[in-house]
DSSP file (Angstrom, degrees, kcal/mol; ACC not computed):
  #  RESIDUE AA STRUCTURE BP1 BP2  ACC     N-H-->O    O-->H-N    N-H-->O    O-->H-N    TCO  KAPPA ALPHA  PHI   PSI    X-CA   Y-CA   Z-CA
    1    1 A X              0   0    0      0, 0.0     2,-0.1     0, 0.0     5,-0.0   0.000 360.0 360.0 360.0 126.5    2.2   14.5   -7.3
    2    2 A X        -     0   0    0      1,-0.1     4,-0.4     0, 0.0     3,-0.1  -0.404 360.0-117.8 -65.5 144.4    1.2   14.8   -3.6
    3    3 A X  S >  S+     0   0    0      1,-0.2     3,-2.8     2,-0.2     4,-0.3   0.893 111.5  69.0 -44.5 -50.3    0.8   11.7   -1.5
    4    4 A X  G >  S+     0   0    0      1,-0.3     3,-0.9     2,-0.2    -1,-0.2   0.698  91.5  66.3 -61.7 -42.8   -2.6   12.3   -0.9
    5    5 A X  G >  S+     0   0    0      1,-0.2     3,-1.0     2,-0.2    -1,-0.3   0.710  85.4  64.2 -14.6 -58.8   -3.3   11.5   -4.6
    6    6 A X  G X  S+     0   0    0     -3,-2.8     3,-2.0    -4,-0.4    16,-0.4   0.652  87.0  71.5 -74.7 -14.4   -2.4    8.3   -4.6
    7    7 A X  G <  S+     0   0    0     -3,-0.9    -1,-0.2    -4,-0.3    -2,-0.2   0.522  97.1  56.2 -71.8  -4.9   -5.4    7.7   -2.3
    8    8 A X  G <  S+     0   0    0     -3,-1.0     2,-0.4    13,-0.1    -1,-0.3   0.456  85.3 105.6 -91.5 -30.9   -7.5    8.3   -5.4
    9    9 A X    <   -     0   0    0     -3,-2.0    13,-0.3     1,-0.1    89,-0.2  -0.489  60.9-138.2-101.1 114.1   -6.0    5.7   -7.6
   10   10 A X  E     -a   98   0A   0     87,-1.3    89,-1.2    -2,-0.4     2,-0.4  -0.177  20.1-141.7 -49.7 144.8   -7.7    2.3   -8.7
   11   11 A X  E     +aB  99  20A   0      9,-1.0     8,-1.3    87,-0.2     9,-0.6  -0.858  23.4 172.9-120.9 169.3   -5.5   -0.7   -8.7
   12   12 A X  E     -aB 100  18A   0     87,-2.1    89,-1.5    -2,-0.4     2,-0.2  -0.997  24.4-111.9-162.3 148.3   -5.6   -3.4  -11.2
   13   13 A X        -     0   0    0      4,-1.5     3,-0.2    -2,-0.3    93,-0.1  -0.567  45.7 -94.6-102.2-165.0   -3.8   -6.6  -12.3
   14   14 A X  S    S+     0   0    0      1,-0.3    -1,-0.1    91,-0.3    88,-0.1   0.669 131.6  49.9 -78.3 -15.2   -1.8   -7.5  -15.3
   15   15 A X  S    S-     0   0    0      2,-0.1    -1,-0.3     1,-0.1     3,-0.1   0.838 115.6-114.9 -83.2 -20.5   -5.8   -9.1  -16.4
   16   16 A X        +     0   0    0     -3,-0.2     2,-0.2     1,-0.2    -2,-0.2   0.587  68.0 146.9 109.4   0.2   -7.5   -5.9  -15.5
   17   17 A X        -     0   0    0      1,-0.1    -4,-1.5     2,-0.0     2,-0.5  -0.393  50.8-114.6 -95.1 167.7   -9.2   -7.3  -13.1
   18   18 A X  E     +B   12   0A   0     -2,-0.2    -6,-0.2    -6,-0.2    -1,-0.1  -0.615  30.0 177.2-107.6 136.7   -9.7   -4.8  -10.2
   19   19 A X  E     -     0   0A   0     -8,-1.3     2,-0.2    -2,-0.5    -1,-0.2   0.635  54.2 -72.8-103.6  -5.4   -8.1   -5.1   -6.5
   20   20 A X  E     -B   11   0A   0     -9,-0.6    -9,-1.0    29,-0.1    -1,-0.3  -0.640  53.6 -62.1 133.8 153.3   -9.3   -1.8   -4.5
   21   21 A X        -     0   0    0     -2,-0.2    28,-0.8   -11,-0.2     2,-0.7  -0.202  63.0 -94.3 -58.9 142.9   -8.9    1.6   -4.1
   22   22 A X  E     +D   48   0B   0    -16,-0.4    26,-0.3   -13,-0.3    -1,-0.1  -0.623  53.6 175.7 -67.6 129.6   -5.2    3.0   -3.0
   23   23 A X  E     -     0   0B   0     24,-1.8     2,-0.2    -2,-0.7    -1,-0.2   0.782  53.1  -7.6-116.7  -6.1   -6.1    3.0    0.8
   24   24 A X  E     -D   47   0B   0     23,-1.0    23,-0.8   -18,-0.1    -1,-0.2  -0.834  68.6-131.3-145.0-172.6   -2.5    4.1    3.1
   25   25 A X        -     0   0    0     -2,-0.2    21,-0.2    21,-0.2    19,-0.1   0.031   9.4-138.8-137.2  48.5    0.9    4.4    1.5
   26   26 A X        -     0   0    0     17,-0.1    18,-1.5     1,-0.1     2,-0.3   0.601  26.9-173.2 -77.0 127.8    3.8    2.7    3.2
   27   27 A X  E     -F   43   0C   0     16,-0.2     2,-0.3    17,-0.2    16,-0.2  -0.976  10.5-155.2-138.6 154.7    6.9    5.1    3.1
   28   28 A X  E     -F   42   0C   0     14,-0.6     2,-1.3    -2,-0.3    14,-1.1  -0.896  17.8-141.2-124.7 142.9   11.1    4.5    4.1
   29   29 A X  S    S+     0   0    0     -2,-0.3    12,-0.3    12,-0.2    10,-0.2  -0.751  71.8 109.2-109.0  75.8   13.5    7.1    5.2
   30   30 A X        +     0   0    0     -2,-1.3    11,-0.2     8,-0.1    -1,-0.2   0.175  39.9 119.9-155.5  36.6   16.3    5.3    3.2
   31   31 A X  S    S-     0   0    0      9,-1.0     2,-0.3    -3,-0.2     3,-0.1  -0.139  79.7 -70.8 -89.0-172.3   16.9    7.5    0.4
   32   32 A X  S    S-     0   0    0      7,-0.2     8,-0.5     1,-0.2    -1,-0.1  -0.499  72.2 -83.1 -99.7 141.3   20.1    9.1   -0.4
   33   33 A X        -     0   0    0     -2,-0.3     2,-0.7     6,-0.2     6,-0.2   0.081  36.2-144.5 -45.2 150.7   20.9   12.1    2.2
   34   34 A X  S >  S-     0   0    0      4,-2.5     3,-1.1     1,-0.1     4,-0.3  -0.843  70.5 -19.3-107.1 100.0   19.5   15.3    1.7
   35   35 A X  T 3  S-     0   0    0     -2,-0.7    -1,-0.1     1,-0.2     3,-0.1   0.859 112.7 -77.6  78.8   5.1   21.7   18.6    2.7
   36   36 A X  T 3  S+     0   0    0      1,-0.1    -1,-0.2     2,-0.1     2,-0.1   0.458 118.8  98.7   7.8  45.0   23.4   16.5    4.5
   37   37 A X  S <  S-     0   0    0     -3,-1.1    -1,-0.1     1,-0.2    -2,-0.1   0.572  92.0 -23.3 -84.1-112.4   20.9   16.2    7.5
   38   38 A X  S    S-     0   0    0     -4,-0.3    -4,-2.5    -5,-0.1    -1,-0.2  -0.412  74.6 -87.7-126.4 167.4   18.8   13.0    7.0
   39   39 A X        -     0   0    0    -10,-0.2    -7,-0.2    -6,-0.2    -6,-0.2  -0.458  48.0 -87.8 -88.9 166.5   17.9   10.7    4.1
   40   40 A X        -     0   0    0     -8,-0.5    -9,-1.0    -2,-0.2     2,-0.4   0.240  32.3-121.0 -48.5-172.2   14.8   10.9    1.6
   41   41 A X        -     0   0    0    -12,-0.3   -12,-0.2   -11,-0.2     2,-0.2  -0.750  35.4-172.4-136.7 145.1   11.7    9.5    2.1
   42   42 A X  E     -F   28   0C   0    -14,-1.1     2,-0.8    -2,-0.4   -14,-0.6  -0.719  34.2-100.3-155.3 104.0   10.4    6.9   -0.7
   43   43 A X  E     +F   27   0C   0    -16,-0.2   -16,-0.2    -2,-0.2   -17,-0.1  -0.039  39.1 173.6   1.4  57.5    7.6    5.2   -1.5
   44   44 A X        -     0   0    0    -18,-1.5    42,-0.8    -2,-0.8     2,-0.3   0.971  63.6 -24.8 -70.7 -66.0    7.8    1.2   -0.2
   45   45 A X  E     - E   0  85B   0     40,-0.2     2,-0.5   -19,-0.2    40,-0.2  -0.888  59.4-121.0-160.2 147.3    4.5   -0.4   -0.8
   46   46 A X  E     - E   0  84B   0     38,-1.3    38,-2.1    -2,-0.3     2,-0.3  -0.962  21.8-131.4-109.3 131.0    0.6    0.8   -1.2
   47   47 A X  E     -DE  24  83B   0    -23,-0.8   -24,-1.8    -2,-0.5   -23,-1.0  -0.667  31.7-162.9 -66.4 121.0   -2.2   -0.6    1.2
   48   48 A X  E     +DE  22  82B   0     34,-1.9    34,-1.3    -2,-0.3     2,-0.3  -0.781  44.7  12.8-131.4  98.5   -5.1   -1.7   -1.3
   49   49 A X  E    S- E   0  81B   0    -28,-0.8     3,-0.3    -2,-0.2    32,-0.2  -0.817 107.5 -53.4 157.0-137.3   -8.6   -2.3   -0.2
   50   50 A X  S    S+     0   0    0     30,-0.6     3,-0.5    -2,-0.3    31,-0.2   0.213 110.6  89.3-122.5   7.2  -10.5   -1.6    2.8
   51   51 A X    >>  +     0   0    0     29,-0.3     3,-1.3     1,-0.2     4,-1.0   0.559  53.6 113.4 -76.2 -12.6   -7.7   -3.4    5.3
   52   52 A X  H >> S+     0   0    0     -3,-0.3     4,-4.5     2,-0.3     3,-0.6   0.778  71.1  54.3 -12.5 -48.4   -6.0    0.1    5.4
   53   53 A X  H 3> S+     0   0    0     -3,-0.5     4,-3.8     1,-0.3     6,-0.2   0.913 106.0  47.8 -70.4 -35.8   -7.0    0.4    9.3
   54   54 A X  H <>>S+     0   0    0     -3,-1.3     5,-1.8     2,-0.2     4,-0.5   0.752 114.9  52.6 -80.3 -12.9   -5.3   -3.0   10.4
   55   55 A X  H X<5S+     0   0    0     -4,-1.0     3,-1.1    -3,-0.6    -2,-0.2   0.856 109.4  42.9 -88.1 -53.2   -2.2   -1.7    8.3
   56   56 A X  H 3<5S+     0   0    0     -4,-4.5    -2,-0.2     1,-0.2    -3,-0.2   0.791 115.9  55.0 -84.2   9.9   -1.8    1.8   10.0
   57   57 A X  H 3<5S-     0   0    0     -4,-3.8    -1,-0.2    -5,-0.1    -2,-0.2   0.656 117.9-113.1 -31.8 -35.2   -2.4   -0.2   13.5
   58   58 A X  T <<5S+     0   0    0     -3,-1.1     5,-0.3    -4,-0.5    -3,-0.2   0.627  84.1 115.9  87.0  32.0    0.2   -2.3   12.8
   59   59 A X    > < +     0   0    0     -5,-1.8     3,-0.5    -6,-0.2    -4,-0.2   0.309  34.9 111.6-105.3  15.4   -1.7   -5.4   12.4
   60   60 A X  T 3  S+     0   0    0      1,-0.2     3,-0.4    -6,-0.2     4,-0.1  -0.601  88.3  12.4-107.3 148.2   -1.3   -6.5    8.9
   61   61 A X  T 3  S-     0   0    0      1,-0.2    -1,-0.2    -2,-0.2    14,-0.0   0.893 118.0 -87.0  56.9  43.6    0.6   -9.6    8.3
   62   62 A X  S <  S+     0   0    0     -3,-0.5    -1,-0.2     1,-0.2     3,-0.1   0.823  85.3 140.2  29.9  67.0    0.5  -10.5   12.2
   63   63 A X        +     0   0    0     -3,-0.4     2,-0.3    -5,-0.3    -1,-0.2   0.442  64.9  47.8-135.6 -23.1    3.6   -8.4   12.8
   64   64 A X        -     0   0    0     -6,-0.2    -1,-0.2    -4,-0.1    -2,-0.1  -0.671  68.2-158.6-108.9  93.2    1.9   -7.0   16.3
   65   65 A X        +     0   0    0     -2,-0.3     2,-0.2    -3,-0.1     3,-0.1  -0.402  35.3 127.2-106.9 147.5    0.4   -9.1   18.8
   66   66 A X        +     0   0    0      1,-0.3     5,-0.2     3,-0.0    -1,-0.1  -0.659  56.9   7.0-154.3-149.2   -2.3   -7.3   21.3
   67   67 A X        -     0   0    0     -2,-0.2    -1,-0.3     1,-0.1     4,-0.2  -0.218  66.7-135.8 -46.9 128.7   -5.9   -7.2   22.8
   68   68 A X  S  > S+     0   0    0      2,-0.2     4,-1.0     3,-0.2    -1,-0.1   0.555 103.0  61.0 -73.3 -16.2   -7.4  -11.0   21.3
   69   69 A X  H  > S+     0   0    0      2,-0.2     4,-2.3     3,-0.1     3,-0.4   0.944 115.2  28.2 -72.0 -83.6  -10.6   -8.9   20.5
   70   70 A X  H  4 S+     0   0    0      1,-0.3    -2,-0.2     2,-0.2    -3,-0.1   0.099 106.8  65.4-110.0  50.6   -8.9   -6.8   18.4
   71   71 A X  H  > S+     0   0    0     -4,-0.2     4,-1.1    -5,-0.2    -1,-0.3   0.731 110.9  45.6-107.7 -59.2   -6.2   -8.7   17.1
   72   72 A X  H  < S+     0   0    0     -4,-1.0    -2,-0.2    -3,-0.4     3,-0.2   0.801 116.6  42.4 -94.9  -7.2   -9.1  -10.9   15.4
   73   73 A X  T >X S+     0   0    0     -4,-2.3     3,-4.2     1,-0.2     4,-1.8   0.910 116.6  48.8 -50.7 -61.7  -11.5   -7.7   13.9
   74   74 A X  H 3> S+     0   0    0      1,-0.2     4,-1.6    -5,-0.2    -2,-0.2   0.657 105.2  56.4 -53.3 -22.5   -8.7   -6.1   12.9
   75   75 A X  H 3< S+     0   0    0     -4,-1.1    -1,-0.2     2,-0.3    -3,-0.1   0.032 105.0  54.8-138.3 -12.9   -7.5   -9.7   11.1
   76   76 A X  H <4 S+     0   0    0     -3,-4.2     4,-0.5     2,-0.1    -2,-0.2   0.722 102.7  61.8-107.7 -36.0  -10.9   -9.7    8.9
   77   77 A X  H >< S+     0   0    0     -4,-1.8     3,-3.1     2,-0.2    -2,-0.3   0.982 100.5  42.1 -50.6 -70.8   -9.8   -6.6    8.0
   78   78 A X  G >< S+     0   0    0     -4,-1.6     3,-2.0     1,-0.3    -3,-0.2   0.983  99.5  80.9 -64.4 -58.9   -6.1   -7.6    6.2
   79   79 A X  G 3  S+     0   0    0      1,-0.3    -1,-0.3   -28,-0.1    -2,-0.2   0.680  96.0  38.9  -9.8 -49.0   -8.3  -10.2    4.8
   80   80 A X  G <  S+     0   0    0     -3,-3.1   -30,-0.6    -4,-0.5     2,-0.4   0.389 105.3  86.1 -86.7  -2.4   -9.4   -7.5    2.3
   81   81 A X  E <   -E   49   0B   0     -3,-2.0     2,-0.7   -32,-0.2   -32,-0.2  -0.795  55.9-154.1-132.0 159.9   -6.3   -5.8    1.7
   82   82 A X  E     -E   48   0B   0    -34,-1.3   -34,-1.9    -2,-0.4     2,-0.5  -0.879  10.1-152.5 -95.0 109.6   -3.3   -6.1   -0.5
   83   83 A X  E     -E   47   0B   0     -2,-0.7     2,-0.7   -36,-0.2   -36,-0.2  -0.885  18.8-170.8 -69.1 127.8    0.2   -4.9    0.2
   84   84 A X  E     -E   46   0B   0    -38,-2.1   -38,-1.3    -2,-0.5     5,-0.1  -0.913  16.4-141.9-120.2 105.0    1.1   -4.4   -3.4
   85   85 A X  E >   -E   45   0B   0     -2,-0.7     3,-0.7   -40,-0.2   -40,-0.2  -0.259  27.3-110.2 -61.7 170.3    5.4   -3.6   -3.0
   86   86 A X  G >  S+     0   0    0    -42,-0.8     3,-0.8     1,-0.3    -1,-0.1   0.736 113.8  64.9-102.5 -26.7    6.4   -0.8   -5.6
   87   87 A X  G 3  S+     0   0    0      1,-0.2    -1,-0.3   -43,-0.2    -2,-0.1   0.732  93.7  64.5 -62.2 -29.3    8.5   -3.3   -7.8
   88   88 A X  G <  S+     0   0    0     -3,-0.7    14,-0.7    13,-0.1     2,-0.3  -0.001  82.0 100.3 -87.5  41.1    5.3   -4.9   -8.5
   89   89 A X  E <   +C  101   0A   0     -3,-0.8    12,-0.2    12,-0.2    13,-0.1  -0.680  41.2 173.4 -93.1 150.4    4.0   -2.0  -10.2
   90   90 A X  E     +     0   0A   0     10,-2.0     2,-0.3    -2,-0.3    11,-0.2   0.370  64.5  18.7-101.3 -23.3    3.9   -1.8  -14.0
   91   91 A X  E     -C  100   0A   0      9,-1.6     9,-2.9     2,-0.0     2,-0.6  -0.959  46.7-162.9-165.0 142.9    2.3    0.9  -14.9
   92   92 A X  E     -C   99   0A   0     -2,-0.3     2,-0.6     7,-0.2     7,-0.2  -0.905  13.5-170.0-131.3 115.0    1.3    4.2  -13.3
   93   93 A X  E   > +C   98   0A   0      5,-1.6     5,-0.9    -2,-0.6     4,-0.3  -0.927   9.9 178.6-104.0 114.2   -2.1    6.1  -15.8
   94   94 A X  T   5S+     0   0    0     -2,-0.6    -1,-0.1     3,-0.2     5,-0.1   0.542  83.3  56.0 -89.1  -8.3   -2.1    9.9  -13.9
   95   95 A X  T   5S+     0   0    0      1,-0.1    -1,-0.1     3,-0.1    -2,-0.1   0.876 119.3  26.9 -90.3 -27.3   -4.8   10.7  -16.4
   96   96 A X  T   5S-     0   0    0      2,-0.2   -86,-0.3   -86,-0.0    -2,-0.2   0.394  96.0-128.3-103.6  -6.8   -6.9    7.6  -15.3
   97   97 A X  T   5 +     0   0    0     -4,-0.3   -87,-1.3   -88,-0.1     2,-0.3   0.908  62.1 138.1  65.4  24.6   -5.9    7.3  -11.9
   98   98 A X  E   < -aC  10  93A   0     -5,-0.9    -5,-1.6   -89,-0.2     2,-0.4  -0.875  43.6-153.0-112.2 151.5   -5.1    3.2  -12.4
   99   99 A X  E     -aC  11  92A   0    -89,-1.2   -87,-2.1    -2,-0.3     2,-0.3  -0.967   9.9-150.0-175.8 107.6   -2.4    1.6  -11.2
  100  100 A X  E     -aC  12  91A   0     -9,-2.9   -10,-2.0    -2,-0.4    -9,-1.6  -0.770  10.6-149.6-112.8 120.8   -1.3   -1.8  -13.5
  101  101 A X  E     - C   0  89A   0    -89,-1.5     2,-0.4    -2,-0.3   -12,-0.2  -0.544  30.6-106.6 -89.7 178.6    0.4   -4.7  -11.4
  102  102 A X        -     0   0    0    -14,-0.7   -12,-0.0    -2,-0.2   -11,-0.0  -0.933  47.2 -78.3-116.1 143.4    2.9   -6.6  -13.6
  103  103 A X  S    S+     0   0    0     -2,-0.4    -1,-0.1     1,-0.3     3,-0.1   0.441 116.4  26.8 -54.1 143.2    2.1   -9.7  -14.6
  104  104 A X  S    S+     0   0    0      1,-0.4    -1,-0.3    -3,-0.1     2,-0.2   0.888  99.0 114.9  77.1  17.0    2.4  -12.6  -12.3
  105  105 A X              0   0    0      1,-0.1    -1,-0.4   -17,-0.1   -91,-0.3  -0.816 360.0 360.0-119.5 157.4    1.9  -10.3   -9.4
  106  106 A X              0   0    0     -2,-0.2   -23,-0.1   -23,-0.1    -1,-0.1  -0.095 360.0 360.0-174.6 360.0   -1.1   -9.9   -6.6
């Protein structure tokens, strides 16, 4: 599967009910070395709804402070989105493109 994939995939909790489209992909260089150069690359957390922009700015979850203009657009933005972390996954459908949180997750 290509990254670019996941950008496709519907996300849902453990009710079905539905949270957004995958919209960035959060990735860590903290896998086990490769070749012994540098370590893998992994999959941390998926960006879900339409707050995507304020995540690859660096604005989600106040974690940058900048311009007061667009510290508070960008800040209606993560309103709408979900960091979903990859342990709160349950189930991954490649045939449906859905993405199942596990229960007691959002």
């Amino acid at each position: 599967m290509r990254l670019s994939d996941l950008l496709h995939y519907t996300v849902r909790d453990s009710d079905g009910i539905e949270l957004g489209r995958v919209s960035d992909v959060r990735i860590v260089q903290d896998g086990r070395i490769l070749r012994g150069v540098q370590a893998a690359f992994r999959v941390d957390a998926l960006v879900v709804g339409r707050g995507g922009v304020a995540e690859r700015l660096g604005y989600m979850r106040a974690r940058v402070n900048g311009p007061w203009l667009v510290r508070v657009l960008l800040t209606r933005f993560e309103q709408r989105a979900h960091v979903i972390e990859v342990d709160q996954i349950d189930h991954w459908d490649d045939d449906a493109a859905v993405i199942t949180l596990r229960a007691g997750r959002r």
